[in-house]
C-alpha positions in Angstrom: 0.0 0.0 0.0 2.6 2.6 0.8 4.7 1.7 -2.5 1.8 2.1 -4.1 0.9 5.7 -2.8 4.8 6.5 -3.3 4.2 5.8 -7.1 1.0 7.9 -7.4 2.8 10.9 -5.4 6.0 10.2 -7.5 4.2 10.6 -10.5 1.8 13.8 -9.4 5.6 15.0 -8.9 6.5 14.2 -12.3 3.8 15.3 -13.8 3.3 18.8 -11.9 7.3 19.6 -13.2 6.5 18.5 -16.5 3.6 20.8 -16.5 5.8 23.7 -15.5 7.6 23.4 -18.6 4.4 24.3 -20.4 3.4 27.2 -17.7 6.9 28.9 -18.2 5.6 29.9 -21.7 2.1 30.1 -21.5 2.5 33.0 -18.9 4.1 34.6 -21.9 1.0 34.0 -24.2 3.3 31.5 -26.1 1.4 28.2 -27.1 4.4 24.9 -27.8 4.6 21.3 -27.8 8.3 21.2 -28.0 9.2 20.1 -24.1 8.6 16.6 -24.8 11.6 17.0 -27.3 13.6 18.6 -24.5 12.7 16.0 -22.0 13.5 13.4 -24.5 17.5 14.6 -25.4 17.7 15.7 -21.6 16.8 12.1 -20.3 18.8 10.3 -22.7 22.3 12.7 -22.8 22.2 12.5 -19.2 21.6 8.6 -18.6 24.4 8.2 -21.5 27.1 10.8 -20.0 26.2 10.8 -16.4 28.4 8.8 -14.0 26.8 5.7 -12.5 25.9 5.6 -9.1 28.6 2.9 -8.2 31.4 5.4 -9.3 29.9 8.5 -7.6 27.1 7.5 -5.2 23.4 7.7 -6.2 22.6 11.3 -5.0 25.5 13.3 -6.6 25.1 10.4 -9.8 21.8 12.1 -10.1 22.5 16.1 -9.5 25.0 15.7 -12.3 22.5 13.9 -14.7 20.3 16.9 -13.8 22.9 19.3 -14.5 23.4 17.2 -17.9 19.7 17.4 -18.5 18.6 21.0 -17.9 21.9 22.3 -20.0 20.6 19.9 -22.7 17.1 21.1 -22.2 17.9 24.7 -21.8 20.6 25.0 -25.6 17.5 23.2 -27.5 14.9 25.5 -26.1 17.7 28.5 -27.8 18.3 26.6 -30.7 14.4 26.4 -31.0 13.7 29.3 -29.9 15.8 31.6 -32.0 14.4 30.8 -35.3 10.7 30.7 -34.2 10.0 33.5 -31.8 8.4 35.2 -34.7 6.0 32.9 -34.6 2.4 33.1 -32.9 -0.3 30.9 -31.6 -0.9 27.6 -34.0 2.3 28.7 -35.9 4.4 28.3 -32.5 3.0 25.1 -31.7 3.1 23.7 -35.0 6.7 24.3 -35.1 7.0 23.3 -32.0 5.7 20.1 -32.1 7.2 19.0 -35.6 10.9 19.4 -33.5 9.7 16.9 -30.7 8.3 14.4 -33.7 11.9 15.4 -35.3 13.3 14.5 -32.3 11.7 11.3 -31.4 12.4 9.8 -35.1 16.1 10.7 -35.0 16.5 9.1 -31.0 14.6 5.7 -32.3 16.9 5.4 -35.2 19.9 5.7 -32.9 21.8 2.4 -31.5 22.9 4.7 -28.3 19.2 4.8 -27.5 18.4 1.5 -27.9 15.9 2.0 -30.5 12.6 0.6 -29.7 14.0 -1.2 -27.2 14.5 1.9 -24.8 17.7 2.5 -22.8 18.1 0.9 -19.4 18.3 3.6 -16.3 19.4 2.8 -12.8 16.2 3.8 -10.6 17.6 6.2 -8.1 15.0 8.7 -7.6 12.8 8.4 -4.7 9.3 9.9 -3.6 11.0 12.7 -1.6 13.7 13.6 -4.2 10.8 14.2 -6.7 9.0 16.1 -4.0 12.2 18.5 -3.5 12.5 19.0 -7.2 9.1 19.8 -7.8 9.3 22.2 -4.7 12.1 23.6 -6.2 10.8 24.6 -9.3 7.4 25.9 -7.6 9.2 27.8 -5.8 11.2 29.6 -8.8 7.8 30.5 -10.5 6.2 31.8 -7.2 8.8 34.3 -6.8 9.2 35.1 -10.1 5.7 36.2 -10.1 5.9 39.5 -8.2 8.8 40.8 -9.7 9.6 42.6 -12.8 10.4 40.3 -14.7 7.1 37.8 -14.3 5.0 41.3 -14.7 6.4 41.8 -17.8 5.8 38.1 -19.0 1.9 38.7 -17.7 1.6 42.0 -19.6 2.7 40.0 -23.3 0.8 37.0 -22.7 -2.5 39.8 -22.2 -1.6 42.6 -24.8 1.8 42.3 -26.6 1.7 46.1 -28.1 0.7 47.5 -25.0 3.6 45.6 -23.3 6.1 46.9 -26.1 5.0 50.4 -25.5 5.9 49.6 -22.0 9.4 49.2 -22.8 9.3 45.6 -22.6 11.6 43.9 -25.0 9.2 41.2 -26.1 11.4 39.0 -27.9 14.1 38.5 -25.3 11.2 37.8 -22.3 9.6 35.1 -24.7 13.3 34.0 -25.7 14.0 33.8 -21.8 10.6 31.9 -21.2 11.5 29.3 -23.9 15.2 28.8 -21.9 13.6 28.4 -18.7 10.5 25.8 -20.4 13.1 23.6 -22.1 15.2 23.5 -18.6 12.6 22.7 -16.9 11.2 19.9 -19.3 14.9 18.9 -19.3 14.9 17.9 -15.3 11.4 16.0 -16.2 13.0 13.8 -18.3 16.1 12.9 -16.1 14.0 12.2 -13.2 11.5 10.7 -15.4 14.1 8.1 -16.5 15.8 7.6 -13.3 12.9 6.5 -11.9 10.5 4.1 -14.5 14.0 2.4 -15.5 13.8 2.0 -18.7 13.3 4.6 -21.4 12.2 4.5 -25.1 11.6 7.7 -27.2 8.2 6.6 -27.2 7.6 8.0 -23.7 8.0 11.1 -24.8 6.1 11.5 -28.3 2.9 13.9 -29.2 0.7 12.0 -26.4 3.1 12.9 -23.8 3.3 16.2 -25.0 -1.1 16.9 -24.7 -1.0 15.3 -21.8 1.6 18.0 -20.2 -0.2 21.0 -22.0 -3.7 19.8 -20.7 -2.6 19.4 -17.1 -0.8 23.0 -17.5 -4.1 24.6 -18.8 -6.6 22.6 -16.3 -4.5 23.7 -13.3 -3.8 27.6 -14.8 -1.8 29.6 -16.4 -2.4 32.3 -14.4 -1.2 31.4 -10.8 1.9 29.2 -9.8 0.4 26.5 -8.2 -1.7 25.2 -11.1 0.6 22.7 -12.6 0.8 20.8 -9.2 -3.1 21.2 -9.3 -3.8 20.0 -12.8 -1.0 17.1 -11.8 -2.9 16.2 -8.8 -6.2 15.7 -10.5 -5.0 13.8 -13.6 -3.0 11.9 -11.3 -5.8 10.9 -9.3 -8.5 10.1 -11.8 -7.1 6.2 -12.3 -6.5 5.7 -8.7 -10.2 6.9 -7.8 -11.4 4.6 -10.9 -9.2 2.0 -9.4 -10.7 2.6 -5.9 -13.9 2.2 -7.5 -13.3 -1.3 -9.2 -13.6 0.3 -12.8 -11.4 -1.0 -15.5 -12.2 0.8 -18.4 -9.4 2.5 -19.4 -11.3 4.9 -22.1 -12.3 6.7 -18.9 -9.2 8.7 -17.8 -8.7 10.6 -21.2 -12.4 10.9 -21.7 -12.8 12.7 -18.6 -9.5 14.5 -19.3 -10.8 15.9 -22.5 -14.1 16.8 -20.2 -12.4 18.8 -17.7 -10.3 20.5 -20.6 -13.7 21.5 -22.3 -15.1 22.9 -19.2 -12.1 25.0 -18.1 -11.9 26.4 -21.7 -15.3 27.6 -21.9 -16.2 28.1 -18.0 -13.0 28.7 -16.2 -10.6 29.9 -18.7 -7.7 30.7 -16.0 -7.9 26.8 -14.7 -8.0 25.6 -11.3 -5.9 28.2 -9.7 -8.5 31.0 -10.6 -10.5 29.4 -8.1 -7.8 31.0 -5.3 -8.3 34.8 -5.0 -5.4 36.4 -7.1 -4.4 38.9 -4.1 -2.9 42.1 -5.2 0.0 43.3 -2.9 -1.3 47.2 -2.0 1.2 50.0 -0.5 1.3 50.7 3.2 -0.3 54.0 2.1 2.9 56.6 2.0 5.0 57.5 -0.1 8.5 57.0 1.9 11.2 57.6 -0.1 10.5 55.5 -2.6 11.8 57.7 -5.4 15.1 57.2 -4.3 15.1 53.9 -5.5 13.6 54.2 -9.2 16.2 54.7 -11.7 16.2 58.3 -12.9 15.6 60.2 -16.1 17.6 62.7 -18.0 14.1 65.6 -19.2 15.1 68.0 -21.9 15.2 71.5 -20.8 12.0 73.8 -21.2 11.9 74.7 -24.4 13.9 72.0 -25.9 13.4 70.1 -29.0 11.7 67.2 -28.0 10.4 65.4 -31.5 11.1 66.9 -35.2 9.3 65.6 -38.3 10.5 66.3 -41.6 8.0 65.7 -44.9 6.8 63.0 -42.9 4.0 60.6 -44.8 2.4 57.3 -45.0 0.9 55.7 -48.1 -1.3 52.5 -48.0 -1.4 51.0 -51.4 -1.2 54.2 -53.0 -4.1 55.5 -50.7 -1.8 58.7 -48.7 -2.7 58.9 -44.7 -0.1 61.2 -44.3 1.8 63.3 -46.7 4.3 65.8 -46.0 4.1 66.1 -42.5 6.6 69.5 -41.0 6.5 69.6 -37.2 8.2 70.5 -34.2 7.1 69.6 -30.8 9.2 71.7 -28.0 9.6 71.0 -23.8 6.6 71.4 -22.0 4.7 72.2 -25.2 0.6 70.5 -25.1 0.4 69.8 -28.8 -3.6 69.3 -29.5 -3.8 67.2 -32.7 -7.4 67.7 -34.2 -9.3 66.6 -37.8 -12.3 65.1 -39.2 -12.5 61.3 -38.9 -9.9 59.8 -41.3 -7.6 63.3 -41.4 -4.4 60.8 -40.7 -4.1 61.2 -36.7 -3.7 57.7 -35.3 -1.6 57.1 -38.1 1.1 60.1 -37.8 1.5 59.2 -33.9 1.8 55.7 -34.4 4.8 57.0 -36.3 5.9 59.0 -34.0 5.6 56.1 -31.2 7.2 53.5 -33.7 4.5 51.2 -34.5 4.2 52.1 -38.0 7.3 53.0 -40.4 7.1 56.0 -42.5 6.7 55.9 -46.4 8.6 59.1 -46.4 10.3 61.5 -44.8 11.8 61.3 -41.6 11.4 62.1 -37.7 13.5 62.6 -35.0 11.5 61.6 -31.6 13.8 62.0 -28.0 17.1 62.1 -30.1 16.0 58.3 -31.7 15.3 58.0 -35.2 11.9 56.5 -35.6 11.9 54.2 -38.8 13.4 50.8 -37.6 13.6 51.5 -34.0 12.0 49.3 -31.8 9.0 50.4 -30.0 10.4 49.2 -26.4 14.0 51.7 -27.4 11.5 54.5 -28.1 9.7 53.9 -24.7 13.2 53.7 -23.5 14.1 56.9 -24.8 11.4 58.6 -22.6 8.2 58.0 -24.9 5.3 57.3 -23.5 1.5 56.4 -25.1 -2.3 55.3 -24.9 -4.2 54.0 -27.4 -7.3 55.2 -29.4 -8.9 51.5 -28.5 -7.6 50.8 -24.6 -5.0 47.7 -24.2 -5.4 47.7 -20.2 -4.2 43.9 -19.3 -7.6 43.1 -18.5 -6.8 40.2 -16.4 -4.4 42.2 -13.7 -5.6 44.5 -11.1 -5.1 48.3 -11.6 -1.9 48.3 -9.8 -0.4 45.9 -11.2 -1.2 47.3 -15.3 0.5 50.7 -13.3 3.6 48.5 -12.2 3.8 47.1 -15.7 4.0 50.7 -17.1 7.0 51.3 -14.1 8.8 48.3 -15.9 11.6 51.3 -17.2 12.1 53.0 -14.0 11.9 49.9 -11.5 14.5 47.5 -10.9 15.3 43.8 -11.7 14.6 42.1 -8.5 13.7 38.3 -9.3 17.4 36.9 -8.9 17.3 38.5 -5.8 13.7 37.6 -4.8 14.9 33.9 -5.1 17.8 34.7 -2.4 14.9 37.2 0.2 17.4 39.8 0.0 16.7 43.0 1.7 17.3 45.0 -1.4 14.6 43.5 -3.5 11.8 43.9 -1.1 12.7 47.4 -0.6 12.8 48.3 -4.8 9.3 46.4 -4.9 8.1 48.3 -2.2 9.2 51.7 -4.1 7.5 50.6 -7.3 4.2 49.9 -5.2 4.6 53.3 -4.0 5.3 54.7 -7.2 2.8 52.7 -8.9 -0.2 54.1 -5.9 0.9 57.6 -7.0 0.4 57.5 -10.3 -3.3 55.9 -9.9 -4.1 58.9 -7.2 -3.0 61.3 -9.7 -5.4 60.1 -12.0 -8.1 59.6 -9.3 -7.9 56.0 -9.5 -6.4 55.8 -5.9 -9.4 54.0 -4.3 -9.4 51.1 -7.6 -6.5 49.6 -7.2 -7.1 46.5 -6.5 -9.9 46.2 -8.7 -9.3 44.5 -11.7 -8.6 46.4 -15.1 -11.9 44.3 -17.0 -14.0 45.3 -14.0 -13.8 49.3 -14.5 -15.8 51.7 -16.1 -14.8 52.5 -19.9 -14.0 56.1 -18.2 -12.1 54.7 -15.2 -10.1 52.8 -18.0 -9.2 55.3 -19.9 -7.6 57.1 -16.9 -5.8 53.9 -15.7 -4.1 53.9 -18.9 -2.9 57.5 -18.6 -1.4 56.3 -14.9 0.0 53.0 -16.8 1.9 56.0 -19.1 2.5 58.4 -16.8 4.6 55.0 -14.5 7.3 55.4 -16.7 8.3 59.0 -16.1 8.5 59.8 -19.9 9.0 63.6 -21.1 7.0 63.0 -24.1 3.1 61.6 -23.3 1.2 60.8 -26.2 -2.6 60.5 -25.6 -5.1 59.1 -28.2 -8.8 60.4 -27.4 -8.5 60.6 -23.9 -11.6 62.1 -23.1 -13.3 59.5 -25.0 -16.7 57.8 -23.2 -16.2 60.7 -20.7 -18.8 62.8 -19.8 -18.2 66.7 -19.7 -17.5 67.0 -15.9 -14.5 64.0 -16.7 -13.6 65.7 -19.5 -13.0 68.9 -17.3 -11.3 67.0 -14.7 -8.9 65.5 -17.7 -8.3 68.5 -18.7 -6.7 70.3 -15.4 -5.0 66.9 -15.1 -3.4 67.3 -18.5 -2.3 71.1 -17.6 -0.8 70.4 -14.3 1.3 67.5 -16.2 2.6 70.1 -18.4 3.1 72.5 -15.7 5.6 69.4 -14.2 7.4 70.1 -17.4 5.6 66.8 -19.1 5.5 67.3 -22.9 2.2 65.9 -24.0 0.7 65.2 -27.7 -2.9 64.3 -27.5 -5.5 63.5 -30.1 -9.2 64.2 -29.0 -12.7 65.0 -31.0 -13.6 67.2 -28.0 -12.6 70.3 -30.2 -13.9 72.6 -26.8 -11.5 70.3 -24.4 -8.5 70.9 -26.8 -9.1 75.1 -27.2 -9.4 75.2 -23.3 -6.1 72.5 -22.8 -3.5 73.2 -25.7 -0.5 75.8 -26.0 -0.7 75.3 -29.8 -3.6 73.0 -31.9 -2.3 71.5 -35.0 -5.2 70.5 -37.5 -5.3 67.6 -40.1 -7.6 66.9 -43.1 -7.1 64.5 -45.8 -3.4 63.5 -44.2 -2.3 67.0 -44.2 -1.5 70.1 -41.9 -3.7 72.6 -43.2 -3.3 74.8 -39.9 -1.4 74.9 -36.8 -1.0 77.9 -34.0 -2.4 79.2 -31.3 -6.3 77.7 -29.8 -8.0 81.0 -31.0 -6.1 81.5 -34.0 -6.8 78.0 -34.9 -10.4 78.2 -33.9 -11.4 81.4 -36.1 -9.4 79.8 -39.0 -12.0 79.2 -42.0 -9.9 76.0 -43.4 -10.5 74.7 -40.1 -13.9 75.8 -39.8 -14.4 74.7 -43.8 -13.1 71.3 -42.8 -14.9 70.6 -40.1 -18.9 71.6 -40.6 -18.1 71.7 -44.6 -19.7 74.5 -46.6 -23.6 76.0 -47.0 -24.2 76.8 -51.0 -20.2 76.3 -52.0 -19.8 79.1 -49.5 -17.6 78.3 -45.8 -19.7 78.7 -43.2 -18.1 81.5 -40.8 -18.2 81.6 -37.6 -15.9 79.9 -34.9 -15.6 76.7 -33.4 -14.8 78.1 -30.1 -18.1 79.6 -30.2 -21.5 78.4 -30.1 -22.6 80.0 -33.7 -22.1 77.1 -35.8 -25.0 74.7 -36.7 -24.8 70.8 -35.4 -23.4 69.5 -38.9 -25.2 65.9 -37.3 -28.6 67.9 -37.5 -29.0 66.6 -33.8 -28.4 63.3 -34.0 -25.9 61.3 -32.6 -24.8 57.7 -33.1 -26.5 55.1 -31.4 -29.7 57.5 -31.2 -32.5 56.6 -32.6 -33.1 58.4 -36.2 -35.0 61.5 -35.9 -33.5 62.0 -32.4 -32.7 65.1 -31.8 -30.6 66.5 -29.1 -30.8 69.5 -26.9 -27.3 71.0 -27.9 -25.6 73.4 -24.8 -23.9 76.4 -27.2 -21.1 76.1 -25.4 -20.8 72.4 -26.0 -20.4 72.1 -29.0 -17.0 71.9 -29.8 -17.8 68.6 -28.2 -19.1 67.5 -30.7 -17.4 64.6 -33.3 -17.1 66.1 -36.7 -18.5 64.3 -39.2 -16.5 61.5 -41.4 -15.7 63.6 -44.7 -12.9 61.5 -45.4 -13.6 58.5 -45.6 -10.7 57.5 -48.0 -8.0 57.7 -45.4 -8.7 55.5 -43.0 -6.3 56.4 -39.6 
C-alpha cells in the first residue's frame, strides 16, 4: 500500500514539473509542444554521460545527470527558440511540435538509444527527491511572479503592443521563457528516466506532450500553483477509478478531455483562478521611494523634444499622411485635431514607432523613428495610450501601473529567489510609485480592482497612470476624453495642464474640439493627411480652413463663424450615433465643440 501511494505521489511530482515546462511559456501568451523533445535529449544525454551511481554514489550520480539534463534542455529550447519567436499561436506550436516528432524519429533510429527497445536507467530517484525538485521549481515560479520580470511576461501574454510600449523587449522575455521551459522539461526527463527504468523515445512522443499542455491549462496559467493542481487531478483520476473497481481505461482521457472542455469555456484561468489572485497594495505613504527608481535625463523647457520632416504614409497608394513638417518643443501640449480619417492615429503611431514612415523622416527624443523598436522608443522617454484601450484586463489596476514602471523599476527576481533585503525594498518603491500615479489620476481607491472590472472612463484614466509610471517627457494621448462625460472631461483637462506645468510634454489626439481650445499651447489640424493649420487655440479656432473642414460649406460658401463659439449649426442635425433616427438632441452652445465632426474622409482611413 505505501509503495503504491509513493508511485502515485511520485508521479503527481513528475507530472506537476512537466507541467511547469508548459506554464513557463504560457504565462508569456506562447502556445508549444516542444518540451517533450527537450525531455527526451535531456533524459537520454544524461543517462548516457552521467556517471553511474557505483562510481559516484546515487545522490551526486543524479545532480550531475540533472545538470546534464537542464543544460541539454535549456541549448534546445535556444536553438528552437531563436528561429521561431516570430512565430504566434498555432504557428508556434506547429513548429513546435514538428521538433519533438523530429526529435523522437532521430532518438529511435539511434543504436545509443536502444531504438525501440529503450535504454536501461538505474532507478535512483525516490518519492522525496521528486518532491524537493518539484518544490524547487514551484518555488522559482512563485517568486518570479511578483517581480519585474514575471510582470512583464503577464503583460505579453494579455496585450503584446501595449507591453512593447511599455518598454518591454518582447522578444528576449519570450526568448527567456523558452530557456527556462526547455530546462525545466529537461529535469522531467532525467527524473523521469531515473525512476520508470527504462526509457524508449516513445515516452515522450505527441501524447506525452497533450497530456503536459492539458494538465498546464486545467491547473492555470495564471497562478503558480496550477501545474501541481492539474497534476494532482489527472493523477488521481485512475486511482479513484481503481478505488472504484472500474477497469475501463477509455475513462481517464475521456474525462481529461471533459475537464479541458469545461475550463476552456467556463474557467478559462484553470483551477488556480478558483484562489483569489491577491494584489499586494502599499502601506499607504509614499517614503522615499523615489530614491530607488532609476532616474531620467528631461530636456530642458523649451527644448526640442520630436522633429518631423516631410513625414507621410501611403497604403497602397491610398496617402494617410503626406508631407508632414512639425516641431514639438519641452513642455509644449500639442492638441492634434481633424475630421474622422484626417491621418491622426496614423502620424503618432509613427511618432511612437508602431508604423514606419513611407517618407520622410522624424526625429523623436534624439531616436530616429523608422526601424527602431517600439520598447527603445519607450526607453528613450516616450510614453503612449491607445485610441482602443490595451489595459491587461486580467491584472488589477496596480499591477497594469507597475507594468508601465517596468523602465524606471529594478530587476529584482534573482534577488527575490535569495529574500534579500534590497529586493523587497525596490518592490516596495515601485508599489509606492505605482499608488501615486493611480491617485493622480483619481484611480487611488481602484487599485485592486481589476482592469476588466472598471468603467470605460475609469479605464481610460488607468491607462494615462500605466503611461504616466514610466516617467516619460513625451506623453502621447489618443482620445482621452473618449466615453467621458463633460464633468471628466473637465477634470482630464486640469489633469493634463498640471502634467505640463511638471514640465511633461504631451501630444494628445481628441474630438472634444472645446477640451482641446481650453487645454493646448498650440492646436495642429489635419484633413485628408495633411497640416492645413497649426497655432495658437483662437487662432486656430477662427481659422475658415479649419472651420471649412470641419462643418463643410452651406451653397459652396464656408460657413463663418468659430468653433470656439457656439454660432455654428450641429453638422449631425441633432443626432448622434446610437440614437434613434430622428432623435434630436438639446445641444448646450457652449458644447459644442464637443461634438465629433462628421466623417468627410472617408478614403483615409487612420
Amino acid at each position: 500500500m505505501l509503495l503504491q501511494y509513493a508511485t502515485t505521489l511520485t508521479f503527481i511530482a513528475l507530472g506537476a514539473i512537466f507541467a511547469y515546462s508548459f506554464y513557463a511559456v504560457l504565462i508569456a501568451g506562447q502556445l508549444s509542444l516542444g518540451q517533450a523533445g527537450f525531455a527526451s535529449l535531456a533524459a537520454f544525454a544524461s543517462a548516457s554521460l552521467a556517471p553511474s551511481g557505483e562510481d559516484v554514489g546515487d545522490v551526486p550520480a543524479l545532480l550531475i545527470a540533472v545538470a546534464i539534463g537542464m543544460s541539454v534542455g535549456a541549448l534546445a529550447a535556444v536553438v528552437l527558440g531563436l528561429p521561431t519567436m516570430h512565430l504566434r499561436g498555432v504557428f508556434l506550436a506547429i513548429a513546435t511540435l514538428g521538433f519533438a516528432e523530429a526529435v523522437r524519429v532521430v532518438l529511435l533510429n539511434q543504436e545509443w538509444t536502444g531504438g525501440a527497445q529503450g535504454l536501461a536507467v538505474p532507478r535512483i530517484l525516490t518519492v522525496g527527491m521528486a518532491w524537493v525538485a518539484l518544490a524547487a521549481v514551484a518555488y522559482w515560479f512563485w517568486r518570479m511572479g511578483r517581480s519585474r520580470y514575471g510582470r512583464a511576461l503577464e503583460a505579453i501574454r494579455e496585450d503584446e503592443l501595449a507591453a512593447r510600449s511599455m518598454g518591454i523587449d518582447v522578444g528576449r522575455h519570450r526568448l527567456a521563457a523558452f530557456v527556462t521551459a526547455g530546462a525545466v522539461a529537461g529535469l522531467y526527463g532525467v527524473l523521469y528516466a531515473y525512476y520508470v527504468r527504462l526509457i524508449a523515445p516513445g515516452d515522450f512522443d505527441f501524447v506525452a506532450a497533450v497530456e503536459g499542455l492539458v494538465t498546464a491549462v486545467v491547473g492555470g496559467s495564471t497562478m503558480f500553483l496550477g501545474p501541481l493542481l492539474g497534476s494532482g487531478f489527472q493523477t488521481m483520476i485512475p486511482e479513484v477509478q481503481r478505488a472504484l473497481g472500474v477497469e475501463a481505461g477509455w475513462i481517464r482521457p475521456f474525462l481529461a478531455g471533459l475537464l479541458l472542455l469545461v475550463v476552456i469555456l467556463f474557467l478559462p484561468g484553470g483551477l488556480a483562478s478558483l484562489i483569489p489572485r491577491r494584489t499586494h497594495l502599499p502601506a499607504g505613504h509614499d517614503g522615499d521611494g523615489v530614491a530607488h527608481l532609476a532616474a531620467r535625463r528631461h530636456p530642458a523647457a523649451g527644448e526640442v523634444v520630436a522633429t518631423l520632416t516631410g513625414l507621410g504614409k501611403e497604403y497602397g497608394g491610398v496617402h494617410a499622411v503626406r508631407d508632414i513638417d512639425l516641431e514639438v518643443r519641452s513642455g509644449e501640449v500639442v492638441g492634434l485635431i481633424g475630421p474622422n480619417g484626417a491621418g491622426k492615429t496614423t502620424l503618432v503611431n509613427m511618432i511612437s514607432g508602431l508604423v514606419p514612415p513611407s517618407s520622410g523622416s522624424a526625429t523623436v527624443l534624439g531616436v530616429t523613428i523608422g526601424r527602431t523598436p517600439v520598447h527603445k522608443l519607450a526607453a528613450a522617454g516616450l510614453s503612449r495610450t491607445f485610441q482602443h484601450s490595451k489595459l491587461f484586463n486580467r491584472l488589477s489596476a496596480l499591477e497594469n501601473v507597475l507594468v508601465g514602471a517596468h523602465l524606471v523599476s529594478r530587476p529584482t527576481f534573482l534577488r527575490r529567489l535569495l529574500w534579500l533585503p534590497s529586493a523587497r525594498r525596490d518592490e516596495r518603491s515601485a508599489l509606492e510609485h505605482a499608488a501615486r500615479c493611480l491617485r493622480r489620476v483619481g484611480l487611488g481607491d481602484l487599485a485592486g480592482n481589476r482592469a476588466s472590472s472598471l468603467s470605460y472612463g475609469d479605464q481610460r484614466r488607468l491607462e494615462i497612470a500605466r503611461a504616466l509610471a514610466s516617467d516619460p517627457s513625451l506623453l502621447i494621448l489618443d482620445e482621452p476624453a473618449a466615453g467621458m462625460n463633460h464633468v471628466e472631461a473637465a477634470t482630464l483637462s486640469a489633469l493634463i495642464r498640471s502634467l505640463a506645468a511638471d514640465g511633461l510634454t504631451i501630444l494628445f489626439i481628441e474630438h472634444n474640439v472645446g477640451m482641446v481650445l481650453e487645454t493646448c499651447t498650440r492646436v495642429v489640424v489635419l484633413n485628408f493627411g495633411q497640416v492645413i493649420a497649426s497655432g495658437s487655440p483662437q487662432d486656430v479656432a477662427a481659422d475658415p480652413a479649419v472651420i471649412e473642414a470641419y462643418l463643410g460649406t452651406e451653397d459652396d460658401e464656408p460657413v463663418t463663424g468659430s468653433i470656439a463659439e457656439g454660432t455654428l449649426a450641429d453638422p449631425t442635425g441633432g443626432h448622434t450615433e446610437g440614437a434613434p433616427a430622428g432623435a434630436v438632441m438639446n445641444v448646450d452652445p457652449t458644447a459644442v465643440g464637443t461634438l465629433e465632426p462628421p466623417d468627410t474622409n472617408t478614403r483615409n482611413a487612420t
